[in-house]
N, C-alpha and C positions, 0 to 999 in steps of 0.2 A: 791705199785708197781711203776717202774721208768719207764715212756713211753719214747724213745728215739726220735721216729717221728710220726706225725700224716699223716693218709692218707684218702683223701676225695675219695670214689668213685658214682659218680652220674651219673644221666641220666634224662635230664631236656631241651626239645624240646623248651619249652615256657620263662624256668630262673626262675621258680617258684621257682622249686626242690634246683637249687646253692644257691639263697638267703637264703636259709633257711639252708644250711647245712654252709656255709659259716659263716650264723651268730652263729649255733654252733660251731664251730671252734675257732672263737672270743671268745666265751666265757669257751672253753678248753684251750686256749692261749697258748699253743706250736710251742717251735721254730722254727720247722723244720715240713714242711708244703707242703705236695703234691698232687694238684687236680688229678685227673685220673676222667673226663669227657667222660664219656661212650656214650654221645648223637650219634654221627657220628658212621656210618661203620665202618668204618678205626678204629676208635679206639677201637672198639669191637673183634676186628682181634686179641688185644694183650692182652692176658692171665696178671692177676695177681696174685703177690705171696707176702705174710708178711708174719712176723715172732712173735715170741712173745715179741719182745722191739716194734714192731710198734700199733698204735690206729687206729683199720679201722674204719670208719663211711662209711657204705653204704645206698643211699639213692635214692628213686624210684617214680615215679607219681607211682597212682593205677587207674588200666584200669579196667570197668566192677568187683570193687570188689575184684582183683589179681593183683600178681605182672603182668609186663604186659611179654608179652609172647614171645615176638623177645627178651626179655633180658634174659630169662631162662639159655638157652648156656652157656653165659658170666657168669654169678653169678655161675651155678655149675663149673666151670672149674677153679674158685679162689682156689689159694693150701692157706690154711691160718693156719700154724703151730701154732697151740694155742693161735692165735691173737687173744687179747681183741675186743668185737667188735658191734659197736652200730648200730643197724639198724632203719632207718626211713623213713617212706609213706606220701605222700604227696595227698591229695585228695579235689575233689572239690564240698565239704560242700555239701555233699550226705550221703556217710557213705564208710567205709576201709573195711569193712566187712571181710574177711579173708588172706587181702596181708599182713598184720602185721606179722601174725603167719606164714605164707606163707616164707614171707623174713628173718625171724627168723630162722627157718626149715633149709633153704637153707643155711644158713652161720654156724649152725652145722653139716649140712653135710659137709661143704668146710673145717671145721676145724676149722671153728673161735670159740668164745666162749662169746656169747653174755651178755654183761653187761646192757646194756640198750636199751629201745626202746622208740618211738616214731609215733604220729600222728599229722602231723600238716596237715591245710590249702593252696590252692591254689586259684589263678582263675581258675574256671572249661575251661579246650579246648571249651564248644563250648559253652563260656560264650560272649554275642556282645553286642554293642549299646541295640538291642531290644529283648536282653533273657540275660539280666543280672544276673549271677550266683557267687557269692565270688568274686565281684569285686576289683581289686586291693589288693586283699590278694597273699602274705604275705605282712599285712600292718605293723607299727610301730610296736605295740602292741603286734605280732606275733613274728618279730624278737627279739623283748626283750626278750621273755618266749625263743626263742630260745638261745640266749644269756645264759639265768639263767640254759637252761638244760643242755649245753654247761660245765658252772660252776659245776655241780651236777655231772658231770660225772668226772670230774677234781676228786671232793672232794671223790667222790665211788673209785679212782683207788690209791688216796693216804690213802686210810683207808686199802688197802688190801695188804697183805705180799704177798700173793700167789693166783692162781687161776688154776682150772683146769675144766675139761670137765662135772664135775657134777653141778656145775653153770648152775642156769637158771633164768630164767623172765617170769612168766607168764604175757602173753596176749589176749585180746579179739581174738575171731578167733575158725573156725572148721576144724576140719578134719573128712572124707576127706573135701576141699577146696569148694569155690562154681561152682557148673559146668558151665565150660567157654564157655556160649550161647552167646558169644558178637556181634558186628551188622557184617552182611554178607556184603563183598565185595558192595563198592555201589560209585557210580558216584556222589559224593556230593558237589565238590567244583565249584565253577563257577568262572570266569575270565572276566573282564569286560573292556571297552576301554584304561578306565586309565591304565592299564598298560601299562608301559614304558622301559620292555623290561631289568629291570637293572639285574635278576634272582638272587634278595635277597632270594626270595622265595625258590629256588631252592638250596641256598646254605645254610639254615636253615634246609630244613628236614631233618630226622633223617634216613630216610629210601630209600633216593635217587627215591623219588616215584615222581618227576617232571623233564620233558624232557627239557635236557638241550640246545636241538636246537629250543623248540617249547613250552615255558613257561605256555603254558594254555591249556598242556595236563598234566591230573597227572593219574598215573596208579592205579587205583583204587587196583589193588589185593594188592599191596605194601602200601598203603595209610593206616596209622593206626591211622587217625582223632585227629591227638595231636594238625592239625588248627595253628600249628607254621607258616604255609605260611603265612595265614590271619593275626595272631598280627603283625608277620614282616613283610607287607607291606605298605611300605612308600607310597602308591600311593591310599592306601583301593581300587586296583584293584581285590582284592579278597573276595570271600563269600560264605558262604553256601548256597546250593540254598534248592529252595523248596523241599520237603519231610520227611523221616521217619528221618535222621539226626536234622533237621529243629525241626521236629513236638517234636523230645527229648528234644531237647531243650531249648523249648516253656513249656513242663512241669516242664522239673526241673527247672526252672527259679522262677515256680510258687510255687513249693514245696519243695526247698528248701532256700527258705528265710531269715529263724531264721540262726541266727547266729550259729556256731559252734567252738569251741574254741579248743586248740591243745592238748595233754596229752600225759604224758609219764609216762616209764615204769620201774622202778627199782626190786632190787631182795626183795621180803618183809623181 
């Protein structure tokens, strides 16, 4: 098969999620190349549509186990006319548990026709100083395998004359899904002197959940703990504060230690 364009579509609070689709793209090495960053509002407002000369790669942190849930809308509203189409999770060295198959599902309902999947590594959001969780993943190592899947997907599209809707990939994952018990509205972030008022914080979230006249208020019901305020603050005027966020943690810090490494998914 001849892909004419490749198209990135992601959503990536922290730049976990870009590096890693990005360094797939590198290693698809096509000429004609169009991010579509889903992270902001605004850019969730606009609907997208391929065809079947285009290569979608869609690609999502995984919340609680799932894709995450303010993206739902957006993904089923892609019109994807028999797009080729690779989907990938990005999670923080816990487990993917069912967004894999979750964001598969979704992109044969939109139309697309998934060739390949994918699980890689991030830094977990509420990974700090002193709950250290897949620090600085995606590291080297990561991006490389991203790179070679990158290539593998090249090599799967020129081995194929044709494709259609019976194409599949099996992957890890159930259905139904796992039930989305995720954490209740909760006042978790705290704001401390250093801040200096520049409202980086504010123009990183993804969900416009921080007051743009009063920086160190954030709306907890909007607030979906992706902790992008905290890594982009240049002033570490930001932090979790004590509690059931905190106390999360504090255990996954401790249990999930071991290394995890990324995997993907072709048609056997």
């Amino acid at each position: 098969m001849k892909i004419q364009s490749l198209k990135l579509a992601y959503f990536s609070p922290t730049g976990t999620t870009r590096s890693i689709v990005r360094a797939i793209a590198r290693g698809i090495n096509q000429n004609i190349v169009e991010e579509i960053d889903i992270t902001k509002p605004d850019a969730r407002k606009k609907r997208l549509q391929t065809s079947q000369n285009d290569l979608l790669v869609v690609a999502v942190p995984v919340y609680v186990g799932r894709v995450p849930s303010l993206l739902s809308e957006w993904l089923h509203a892609i019109k994807a006319d028999g797009t080729p189409a690779v989907c990938v999770v990005v999670y923080g060295n816990r487990d993917y548990e069912d967004a894999l198959l979750e964001l598969k599902d979704i992109m044969k309902t939109s139309g697309g026709i998934p060739i390949a999947c994918a699980a890689f590594i991030g830094e977990h959001s509420f990974s700090s100083p002193d709950t250290p969780i897949a620090v600085s993943r995606p590291d080297a190592a990561d991006l490389n395998y991203a790179e070679m899947f990158g290539r593998k997907i090249n090599e799967t599209l020129q081995s194929m004359s044709s494709l259609d809707h019976s194409y599949d990939v099996n992957v890890p994952g159930k259905f139904p899904y796992k039930d989305l018990q995720g954490l209740p509205p909760v006042d978790t972030i705290a704001t401390n002197d250093n801040c200096t008022k520049c409202g980086i914080c504010a123009e990183s979230c993804p969900v416009d959940a921080i007051d743009s006249e009063d920086y160190s208020l954030t709306d907890k019901e909007k607030c979906i703990l992706c902790c992008a305020c905290i890594k982009y603050c240049p002033e570490n005027a930001r932090t979790v504060k004590e509690g059931m966020v905190k106390d999360i943690a504090i255990r996954l810090s401790k249990a999930c230690k071991e290394r995890k490494e990324p995997v993907y998914f072709f048609k056997s």
